[in-house]
C-alpha positions as CSV (number, residue, x, y, z in Angstrom):
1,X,9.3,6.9,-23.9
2,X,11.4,4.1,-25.2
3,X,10.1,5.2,-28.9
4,X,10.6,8.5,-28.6
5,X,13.8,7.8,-28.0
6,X,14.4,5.7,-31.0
7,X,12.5,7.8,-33.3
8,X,15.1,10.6,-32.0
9,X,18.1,8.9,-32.6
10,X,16.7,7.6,-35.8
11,X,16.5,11.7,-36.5
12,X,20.2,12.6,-35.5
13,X,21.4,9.4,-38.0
14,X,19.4,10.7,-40.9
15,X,21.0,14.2,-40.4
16,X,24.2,12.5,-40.4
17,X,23.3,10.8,-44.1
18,X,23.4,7.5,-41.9
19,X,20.1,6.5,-44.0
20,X,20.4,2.7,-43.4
21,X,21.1,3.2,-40.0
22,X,18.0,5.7,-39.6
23,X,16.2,3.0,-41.0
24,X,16.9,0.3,-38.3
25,X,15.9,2.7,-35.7
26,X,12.8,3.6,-37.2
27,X,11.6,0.0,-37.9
28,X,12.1,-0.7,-34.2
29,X,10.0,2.9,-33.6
30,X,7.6,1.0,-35.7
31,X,7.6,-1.9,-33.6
32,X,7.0,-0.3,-30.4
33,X,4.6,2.0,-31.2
34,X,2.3,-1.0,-32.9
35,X,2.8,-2.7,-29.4
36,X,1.1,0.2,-27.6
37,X,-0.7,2.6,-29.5
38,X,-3.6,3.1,-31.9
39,X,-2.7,2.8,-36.0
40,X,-4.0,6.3,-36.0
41,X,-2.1,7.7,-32.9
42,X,0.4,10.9,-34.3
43,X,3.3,9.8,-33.3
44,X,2.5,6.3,-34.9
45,X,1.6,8.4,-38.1
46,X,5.1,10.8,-37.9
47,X,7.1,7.2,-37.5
48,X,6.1,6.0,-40.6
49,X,6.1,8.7,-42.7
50,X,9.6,9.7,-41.2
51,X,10.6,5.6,-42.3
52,X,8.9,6.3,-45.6
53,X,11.4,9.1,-46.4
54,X,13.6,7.0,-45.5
55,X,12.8,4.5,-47.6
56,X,12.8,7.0,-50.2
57,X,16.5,8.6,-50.1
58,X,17.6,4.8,-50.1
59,X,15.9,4.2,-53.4
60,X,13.2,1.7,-52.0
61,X,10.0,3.0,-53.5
62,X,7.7,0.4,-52.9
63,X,8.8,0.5,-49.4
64,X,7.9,4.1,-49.5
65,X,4.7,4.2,-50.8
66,X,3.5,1.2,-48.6
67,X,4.3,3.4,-45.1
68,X,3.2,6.7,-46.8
69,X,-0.1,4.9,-48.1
């Protein structure tokens, strides 16, 4: 639940342009969902292609690739 939430506010900051703020969120999605599901769960997956992006629109590349790899 708790990354869910995150990942959802994460979501309503990026849509606001709030890109390093997205990006806080999402690395604590990150954390939470390597705490208690599989690497290859779908929501694990969606978190870190949703942090790549983010990664991405701030100009971070090589933080991109390496969640979108």
């Amino acid at each position: 639940m708790a990354g869910r939430l995150s990942m959802n506010m994460a979501a309503v900051l990026n849509d606001q342009r709030k890109h390093p703020e997205a990006k806080e969120w999402l690395e604590r999605t990150v954390g939470i969902y390597s705490s208690c599901l599989e690497p290859d769960h779908p929501w694990f997956g969606l978190c870190l292609m949703n942090l790549g992006e983010i990664h991405r629109s701030l100009g971070e590349t090589a933080a991109a690739r390496d969640c979108l790899d």
